[in-house]
C-alpha positions as CSV (number, residue, x, y, z in Angstrom):
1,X,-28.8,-49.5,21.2
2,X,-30.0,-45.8,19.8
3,X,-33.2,-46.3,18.2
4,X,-33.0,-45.8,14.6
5,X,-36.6,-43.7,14.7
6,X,-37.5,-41.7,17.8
7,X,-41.4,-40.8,17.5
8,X,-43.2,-42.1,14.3
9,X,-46.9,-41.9,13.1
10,X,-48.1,-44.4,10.5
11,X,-51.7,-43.5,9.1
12,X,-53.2,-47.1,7.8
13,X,-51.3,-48.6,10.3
14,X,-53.2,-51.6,10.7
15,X,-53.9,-53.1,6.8
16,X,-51.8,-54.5,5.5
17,X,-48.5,-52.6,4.4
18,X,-49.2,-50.8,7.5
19,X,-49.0,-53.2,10.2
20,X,-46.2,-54.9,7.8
21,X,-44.3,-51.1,8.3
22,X,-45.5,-51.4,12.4
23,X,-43.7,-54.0,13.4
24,X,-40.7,-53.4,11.0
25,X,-40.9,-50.4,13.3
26,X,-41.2,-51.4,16.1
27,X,-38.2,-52.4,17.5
28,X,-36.1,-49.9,16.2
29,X,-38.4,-46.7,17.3
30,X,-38.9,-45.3,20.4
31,X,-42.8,-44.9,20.0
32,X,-45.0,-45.6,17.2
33,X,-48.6,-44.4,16.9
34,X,-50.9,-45.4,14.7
35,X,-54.2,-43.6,13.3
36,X,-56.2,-46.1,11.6
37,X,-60.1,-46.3,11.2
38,X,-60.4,-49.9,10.4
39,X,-62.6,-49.7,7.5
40,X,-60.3,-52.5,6.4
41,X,-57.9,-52.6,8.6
42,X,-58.0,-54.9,11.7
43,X,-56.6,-54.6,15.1
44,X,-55.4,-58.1,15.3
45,X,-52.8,-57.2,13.0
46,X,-51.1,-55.0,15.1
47,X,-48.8,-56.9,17.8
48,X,-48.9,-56.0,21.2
49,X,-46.3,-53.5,22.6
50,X,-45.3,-51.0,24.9
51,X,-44.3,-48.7,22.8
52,X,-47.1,-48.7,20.5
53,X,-50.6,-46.6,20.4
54,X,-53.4,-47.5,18.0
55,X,-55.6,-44.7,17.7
56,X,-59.5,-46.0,16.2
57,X,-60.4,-42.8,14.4
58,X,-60.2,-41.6,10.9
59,X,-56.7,-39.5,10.6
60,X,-58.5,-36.8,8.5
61,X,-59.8,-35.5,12.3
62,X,-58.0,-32.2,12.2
63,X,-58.3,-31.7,16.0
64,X,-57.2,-35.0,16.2
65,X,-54.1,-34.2,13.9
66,X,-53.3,-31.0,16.1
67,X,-52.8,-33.5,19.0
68,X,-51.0,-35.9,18.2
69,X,-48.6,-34.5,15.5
70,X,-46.2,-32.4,18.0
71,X,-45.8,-35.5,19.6
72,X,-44.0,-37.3,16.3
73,X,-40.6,-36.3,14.0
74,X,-41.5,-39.1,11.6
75,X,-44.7,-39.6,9.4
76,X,-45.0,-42.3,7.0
77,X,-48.8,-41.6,5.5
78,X,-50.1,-45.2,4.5
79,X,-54.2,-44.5,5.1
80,X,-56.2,-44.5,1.7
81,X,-59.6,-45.9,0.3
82,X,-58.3,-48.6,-2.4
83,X,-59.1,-49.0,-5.5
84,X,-61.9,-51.0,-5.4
85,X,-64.0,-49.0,-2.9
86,X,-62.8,-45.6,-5.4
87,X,-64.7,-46.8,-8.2
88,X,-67.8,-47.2,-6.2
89,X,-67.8,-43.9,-4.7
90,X,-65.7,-41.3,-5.9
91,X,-66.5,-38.6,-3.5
92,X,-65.1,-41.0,-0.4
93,X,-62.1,-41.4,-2.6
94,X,-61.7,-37.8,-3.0
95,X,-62.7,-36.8,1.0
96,X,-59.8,-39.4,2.1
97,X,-57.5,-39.9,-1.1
98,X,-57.2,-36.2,-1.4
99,X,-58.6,-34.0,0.8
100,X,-57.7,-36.2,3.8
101,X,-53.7,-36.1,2.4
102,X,-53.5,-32.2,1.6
103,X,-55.0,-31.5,5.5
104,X,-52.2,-33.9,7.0
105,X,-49.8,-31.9,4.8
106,X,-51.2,-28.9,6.2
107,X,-51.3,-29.7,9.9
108,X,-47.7,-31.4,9.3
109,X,-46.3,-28.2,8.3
110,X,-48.3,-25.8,11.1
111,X,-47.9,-28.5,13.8
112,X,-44.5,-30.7,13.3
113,X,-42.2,-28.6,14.5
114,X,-39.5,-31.7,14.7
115,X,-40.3,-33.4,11.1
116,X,-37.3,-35.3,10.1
117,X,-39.3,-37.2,7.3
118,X,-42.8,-37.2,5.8
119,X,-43.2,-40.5,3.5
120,X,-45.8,-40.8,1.4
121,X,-46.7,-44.1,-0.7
122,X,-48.3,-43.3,-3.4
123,X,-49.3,-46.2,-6.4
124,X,-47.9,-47.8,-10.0
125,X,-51.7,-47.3,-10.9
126,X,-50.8,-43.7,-12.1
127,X,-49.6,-45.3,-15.0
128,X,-52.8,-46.8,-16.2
129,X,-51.6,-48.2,-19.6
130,X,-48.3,-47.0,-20.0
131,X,-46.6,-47.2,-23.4
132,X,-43.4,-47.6,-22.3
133,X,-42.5,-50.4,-19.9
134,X,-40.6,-50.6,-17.9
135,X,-42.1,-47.2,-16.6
136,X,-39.7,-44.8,-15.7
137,X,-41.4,-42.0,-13.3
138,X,-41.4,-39.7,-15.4
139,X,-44.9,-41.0,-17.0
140,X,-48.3,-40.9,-15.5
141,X,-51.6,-41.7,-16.9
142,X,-54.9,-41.2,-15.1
143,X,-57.5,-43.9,-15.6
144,X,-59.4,-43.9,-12.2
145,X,-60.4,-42.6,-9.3
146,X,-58.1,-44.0,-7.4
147,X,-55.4,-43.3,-9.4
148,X,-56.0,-39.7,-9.7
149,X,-56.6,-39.0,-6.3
150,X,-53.3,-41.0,-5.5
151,X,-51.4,-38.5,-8.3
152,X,-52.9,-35.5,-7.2
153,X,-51.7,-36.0,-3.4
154,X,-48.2,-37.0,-5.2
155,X,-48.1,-33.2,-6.4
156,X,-49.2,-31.8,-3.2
157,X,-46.0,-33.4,-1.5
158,X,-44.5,-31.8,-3.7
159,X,-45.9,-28.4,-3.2
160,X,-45.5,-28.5,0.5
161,X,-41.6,-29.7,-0.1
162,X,-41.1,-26.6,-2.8
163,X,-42.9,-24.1,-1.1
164,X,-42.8,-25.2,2.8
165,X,-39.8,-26.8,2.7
166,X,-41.5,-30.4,4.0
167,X,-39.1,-33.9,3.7
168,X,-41.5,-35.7,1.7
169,X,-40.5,-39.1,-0.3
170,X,-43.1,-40.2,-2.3
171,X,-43.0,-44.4,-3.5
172,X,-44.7,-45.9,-5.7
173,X,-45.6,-49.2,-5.2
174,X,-46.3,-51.9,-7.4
175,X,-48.9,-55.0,-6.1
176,X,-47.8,-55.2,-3.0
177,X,-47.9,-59.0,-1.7
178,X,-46.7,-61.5,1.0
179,X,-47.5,-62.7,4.7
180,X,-49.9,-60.1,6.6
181,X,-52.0,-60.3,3.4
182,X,-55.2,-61.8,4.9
183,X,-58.2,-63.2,2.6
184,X,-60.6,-62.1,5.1
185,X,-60.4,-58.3,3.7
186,X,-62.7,-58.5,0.6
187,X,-59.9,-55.7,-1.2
188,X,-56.8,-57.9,-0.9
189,X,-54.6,-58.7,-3.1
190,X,-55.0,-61.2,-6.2
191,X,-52.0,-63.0,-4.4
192,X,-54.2,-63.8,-1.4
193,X,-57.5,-64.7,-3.2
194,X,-55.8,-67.0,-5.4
195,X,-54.4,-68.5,-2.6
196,X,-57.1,-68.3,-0.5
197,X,-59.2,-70.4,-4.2
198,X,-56.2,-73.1,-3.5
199,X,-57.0,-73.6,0.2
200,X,-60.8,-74.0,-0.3
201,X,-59.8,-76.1,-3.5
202,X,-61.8,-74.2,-5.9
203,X,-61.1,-73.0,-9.1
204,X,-58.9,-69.7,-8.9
205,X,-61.2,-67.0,-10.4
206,X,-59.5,-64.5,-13.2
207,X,-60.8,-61.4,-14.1
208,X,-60.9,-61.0,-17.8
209,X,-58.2,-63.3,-20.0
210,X,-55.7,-63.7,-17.9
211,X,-53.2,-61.9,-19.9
212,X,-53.0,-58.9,-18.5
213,X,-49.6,-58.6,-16.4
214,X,-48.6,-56.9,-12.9
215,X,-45.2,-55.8,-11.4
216,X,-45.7,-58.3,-8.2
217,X,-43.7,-57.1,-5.1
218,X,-42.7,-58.9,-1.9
219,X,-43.3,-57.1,1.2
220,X,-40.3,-57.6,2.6
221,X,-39.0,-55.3,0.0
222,X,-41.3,-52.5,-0.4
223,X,-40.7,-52.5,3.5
224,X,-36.5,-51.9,2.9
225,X,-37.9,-49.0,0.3
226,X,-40.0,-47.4,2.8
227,X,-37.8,-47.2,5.8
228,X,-34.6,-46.5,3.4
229,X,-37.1,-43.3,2.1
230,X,-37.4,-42.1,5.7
231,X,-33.9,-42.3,6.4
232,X,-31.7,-41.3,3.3
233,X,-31.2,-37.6,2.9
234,X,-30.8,-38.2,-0.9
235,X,-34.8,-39.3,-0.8
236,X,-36.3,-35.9,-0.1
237,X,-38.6,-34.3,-2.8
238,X,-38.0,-37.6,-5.0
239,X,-40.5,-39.8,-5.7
240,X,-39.3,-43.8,-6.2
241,X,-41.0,-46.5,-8.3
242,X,-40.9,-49.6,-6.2
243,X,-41.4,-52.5,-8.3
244,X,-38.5,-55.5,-9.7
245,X,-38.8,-54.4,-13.4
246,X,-40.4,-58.2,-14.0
247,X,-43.6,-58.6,-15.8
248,X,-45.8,-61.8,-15.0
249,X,-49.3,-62.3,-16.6
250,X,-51.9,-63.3,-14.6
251,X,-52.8,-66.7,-16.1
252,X,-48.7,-67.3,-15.5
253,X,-49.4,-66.1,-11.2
254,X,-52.2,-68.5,-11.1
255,X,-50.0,-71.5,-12.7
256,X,-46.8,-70.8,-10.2
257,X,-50.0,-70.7,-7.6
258,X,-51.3,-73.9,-8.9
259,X,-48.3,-75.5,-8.6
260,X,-47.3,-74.8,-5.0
261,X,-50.6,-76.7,-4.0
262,X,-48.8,-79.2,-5.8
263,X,-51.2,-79.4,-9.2
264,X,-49.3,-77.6,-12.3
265,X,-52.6,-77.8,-13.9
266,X,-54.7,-76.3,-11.1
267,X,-58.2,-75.3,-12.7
268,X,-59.3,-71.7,-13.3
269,X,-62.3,-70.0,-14.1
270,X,-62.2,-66.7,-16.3
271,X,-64.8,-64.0,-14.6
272,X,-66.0,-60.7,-16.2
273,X,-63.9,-57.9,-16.0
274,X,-64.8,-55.5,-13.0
275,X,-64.5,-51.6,-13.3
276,X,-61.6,-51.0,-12.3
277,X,-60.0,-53.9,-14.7
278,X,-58.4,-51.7,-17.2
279,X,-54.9,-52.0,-16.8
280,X,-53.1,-54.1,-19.6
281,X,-49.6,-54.3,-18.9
282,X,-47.3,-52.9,-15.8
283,X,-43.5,-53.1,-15.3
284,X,-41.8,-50.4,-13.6
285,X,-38.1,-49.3,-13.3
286,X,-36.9,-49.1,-10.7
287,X,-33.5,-47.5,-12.0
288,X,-33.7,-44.5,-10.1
289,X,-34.5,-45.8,-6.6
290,X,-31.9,-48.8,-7.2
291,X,-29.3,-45.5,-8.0
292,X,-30.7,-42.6,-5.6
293,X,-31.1,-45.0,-2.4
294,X,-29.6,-48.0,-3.0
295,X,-32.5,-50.2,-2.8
296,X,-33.5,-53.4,-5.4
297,X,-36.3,-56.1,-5.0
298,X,-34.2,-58.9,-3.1
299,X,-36.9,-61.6,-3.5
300,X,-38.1,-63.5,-6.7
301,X,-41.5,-63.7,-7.3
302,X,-41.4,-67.8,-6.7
303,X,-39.8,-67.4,-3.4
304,X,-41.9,-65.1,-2.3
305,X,-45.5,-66.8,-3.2
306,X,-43.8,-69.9,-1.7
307,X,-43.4,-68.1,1.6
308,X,-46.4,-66.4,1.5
309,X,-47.9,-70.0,0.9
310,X,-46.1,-71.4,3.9
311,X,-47.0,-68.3,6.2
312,X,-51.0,-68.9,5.2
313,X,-50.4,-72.5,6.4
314,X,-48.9,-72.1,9.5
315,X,-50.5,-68.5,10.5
316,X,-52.8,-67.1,8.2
């Protein structure tokens, strides 16, 4: 069978979208590399393979860019300080966020001569506290670090599409959970360390009142977005929200939680707010992807904590 990617690169290859994308990849590439410093990353996520090369280094190396980027057609660009590490230092965020995205831009463009696709996934926390919800992408709102740095690299992909002619697809994803999401990395998800509270029975710890409310999204599904971005030729120069347009409060994620351990009233305990708590509400729509690429969240928020349960039991 032809593969369905011949030479691919995936910077942030090994957290936790990354190695999620990896061995989605993997069997239907001919070679994936992956640049990944493993600042949070681990290489035990990564599964062994023939046709894959883990690269330890930080992907912002431009020698190390004019190297390996003739050797690859597709670049999905994952690697990012995350929000919590932004807010404690904002020049990293910039050097890697920003900085580190505009250079691959640049050395894409000078040195892939073969791009087919460069994906870029950006983040639903450009929206900060969006009046209108669901959030069409047509809004933005810069609270953070993290958030502009994430925005600003969004423009440059499209700058390098306008000007250079690049394939980007930018996505935006929306909290991003499901099996691969390990507790061990102190910037996961709130899936995984309420999860992880469950297994260690103790009280699941919420920031603030609980009522603020995310856009949760299964894995499995920002995965079909990703892969349907690289490969659509209606995806180039657009940039996608990827969320399911369903708004769950936190108080209501920790109950559900609760309740798979088998205790609907499964204690909590309400923490102060941390810095980058100032999100109130998300829900994005996802409209345009669902009428541009096809693409829709397949998997309801209860199947997917219940498999993400399951896979923490019997792997995690």
């Amino acid at each position: 069978m032809t593969p369905l990617f011949d030479r691919v690169l995936v910077t942030g290859g090994a957290g936790f979208v990354g190695s999620q994308l990896v061995r989605r990849l993997l069997p239907i590439s001919e070679h994936v590399t992956v640049i990944d410093d493993l600042s949070t990353g681990k290489r035990s996520a990564l599964p062994p393979a023939d046709n894959l090369r883990l690269i330890e280094q930080s992907y912002i190396d431009e020698s190390l860019l004019d190297d390996v980027l003739p050797t690859v057609d597709t670049v999905f660009h994952l690697a990012c300080r995350n929000i919590l590490m932004s807010a404690h230092d904002m020049d990293d965020d910039f050097h890697v966020n920003l900085y580190g995205g505009y250079t691959l831009l640049k050395k894409v463009h000078e040195r892939c001569d073969k791009l087919k696709r460069f994906v870029y996934t950006s983040t639903a926390s450009v929206y900060g506290n969006a009046p209108v919800l669901p959030t069409p992408e047509s809004y933005y709102h810069t609270a953070l670090p993290y958030s502009a740095s994430k925005l600003s690299m969004e423009h440059y992909c499209q700058v390098f599409n306008r000007m250079r002619g690049l394939p980007v697809s930018v996505l935006r994803l929306s909290n991003v959970y499901g099996p691969g999401q390990v507790t061990t990395n102190p910037y996961c998800g709130v899936v995984s360390k309420f999860l992880e509270a469950v297994d260690e029975h103790r009280p699941i710890p919420i920031h603030g009142d609980g009522e603020q409310t995310r856009d949760f999204t299964f894995i499995e599904d920002a995965l079909n977005a990703i892969v349907s971005a690289a490969k659509h030729p209606d995806a180039i120069g657009r940039v996608f929200n990827v969320g399911t347009g369903r708004e769950t409060s936190v108080n209501k994620l920790a109950a559900m939680i609760g309740a798979l351990s088998g205790r609907a009233d499964y204690p909590v305990v309400y923490v102060e707010k941390r810095p980058i708590d100032v999100v109130h509400r998300r829900c994005l729509d996802a409209t345009h992807i669902r009428q541009t690429l096809g693409w829709h969240a397949a998997v309801t928020l209860e199947d997917g904590l219940r498999r993400t349960y399951e896979w923490l039991h019997e792997e995690g």
